[in-house]
C-alpha positions in Angstrom: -6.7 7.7 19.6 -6.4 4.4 19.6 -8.6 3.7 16.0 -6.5 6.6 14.5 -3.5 4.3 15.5 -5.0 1.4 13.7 -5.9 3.5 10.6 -2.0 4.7 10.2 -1.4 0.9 10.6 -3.6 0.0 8.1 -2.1 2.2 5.6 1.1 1.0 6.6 0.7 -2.5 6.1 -0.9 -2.1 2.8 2.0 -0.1 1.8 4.4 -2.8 3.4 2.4 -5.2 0.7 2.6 -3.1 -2.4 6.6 -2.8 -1.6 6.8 -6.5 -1.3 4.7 -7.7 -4.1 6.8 -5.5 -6.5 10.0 -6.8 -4.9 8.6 -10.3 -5.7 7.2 -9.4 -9.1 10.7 -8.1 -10.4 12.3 -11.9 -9.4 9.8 -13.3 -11.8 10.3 -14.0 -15.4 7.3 -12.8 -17.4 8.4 -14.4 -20.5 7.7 -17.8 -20.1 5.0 -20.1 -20.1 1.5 -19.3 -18.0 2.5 -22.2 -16.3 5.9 -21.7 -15.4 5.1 -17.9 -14.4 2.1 -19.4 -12.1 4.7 -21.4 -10.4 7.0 -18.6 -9.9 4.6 -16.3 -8.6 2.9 -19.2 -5.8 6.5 -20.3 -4.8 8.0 -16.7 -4.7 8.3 -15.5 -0.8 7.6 -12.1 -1.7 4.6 -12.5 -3.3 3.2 -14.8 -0.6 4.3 -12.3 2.5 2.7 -9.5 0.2 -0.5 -11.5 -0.1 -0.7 -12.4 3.3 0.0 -8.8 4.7 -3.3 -7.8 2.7 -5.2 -10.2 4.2 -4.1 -9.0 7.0 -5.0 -5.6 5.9 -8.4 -6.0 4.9 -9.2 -7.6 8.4 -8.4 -4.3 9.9 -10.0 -2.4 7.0 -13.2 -4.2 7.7 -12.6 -3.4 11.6 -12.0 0.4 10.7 -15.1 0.3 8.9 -17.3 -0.5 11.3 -15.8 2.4 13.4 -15.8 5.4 10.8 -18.2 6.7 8.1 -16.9 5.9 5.1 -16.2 9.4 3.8 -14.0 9.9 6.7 -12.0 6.8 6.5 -11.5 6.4 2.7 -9.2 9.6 2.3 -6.5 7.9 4.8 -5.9 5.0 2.7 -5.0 7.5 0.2 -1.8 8.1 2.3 -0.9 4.4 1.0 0.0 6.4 -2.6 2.3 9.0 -0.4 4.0 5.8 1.4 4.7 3.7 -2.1 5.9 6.6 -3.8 8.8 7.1 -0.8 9.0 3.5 -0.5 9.5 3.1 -4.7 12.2 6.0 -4.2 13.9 4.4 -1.4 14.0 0.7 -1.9 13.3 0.9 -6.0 15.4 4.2 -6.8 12.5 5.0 -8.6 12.2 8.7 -9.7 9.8 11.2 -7.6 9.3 14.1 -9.8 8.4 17.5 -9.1 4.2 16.7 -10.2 4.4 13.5 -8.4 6.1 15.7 -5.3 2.8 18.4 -6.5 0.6 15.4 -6.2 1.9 13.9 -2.4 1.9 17.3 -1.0 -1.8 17.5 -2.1 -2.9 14.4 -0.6 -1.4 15.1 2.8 -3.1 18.3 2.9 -6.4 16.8 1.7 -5.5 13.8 4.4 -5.4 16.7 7.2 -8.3 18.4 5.9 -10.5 15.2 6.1 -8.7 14.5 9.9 -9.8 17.9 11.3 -13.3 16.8 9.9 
C-alpha cells in the first residue's frame, strides 16, 4: 500500500512541475536575446521550484523502480497527462475537448487495467 502511495505521489509531483514550469515559462519573454532569455529562465522562481520538484521526482522514480517491473510502473506515470490536462484547465483555462476527454477516460481505464495486473 504504501509504494502505491509513493507512485500517486510521484505522478503528482511531476504534474505539480509541469504546472509550474509553464507558469514560469509564460513570465518569460522569448523574443529577446539568448542571453537575456537564459537569464530570465535561471532567475525565474517558477522555473527553479519546477526544476527542483523533478529532481525530486526522479529520486522517487528511481526508488519506484527498484520496487516494480517496469511494465507495471510505467502506465502510472501516464496518469501525469490526465493531471496536466485538469491542471491546464483549471489554472490555464485551457480548453479540454471532447477527444482530449476520449483520450483521459482511456488512460484511466488502461491505468486500472495495468493496477488489477
Amino acid at each position: 500500500m504504501t509504494n502505491f502511495i509513493l507512485i500517486f505521489f510521484q505522478v503528482i509531483i511531476n504534474t505539480m512541475a509541469q504546472l509550474l514550469l509553464k507558469k514560469g515559462v509564460e513570465l518569460v519573454n522569448f523574443n529577446q536575446s539568448v542571453s537575456n532569455v537564459l537569464v530570465s529562465i535561471i532567475t525565474n522562481i517558477y522555473i527553479f521550484t519546477g526544476v527542483s520538484i523533478f529532481i525530486v521526482s526522479l529520486l522517487l522514480w528511481l526508488y519506484l523502480l527498484s520496487q516494480f517491473d517496469l511494465s507495471f510502473l510505467y502506465p502510472f506515470g501516464s496518469l501525469a497527462y490526465v493531471l496536466a490536462a485538469v491542471g491546464g484547465w483549471f489554472f490555464f483555462a485551457e480548453n479540454i475537448t471532447l477527444y482530449r476527454s476520449g483520450g483521459i477516460f482511456l488512460i484511466l481505464v488502461g491505468v486500472i487495467l495495468i493496477a488489477k495486473s
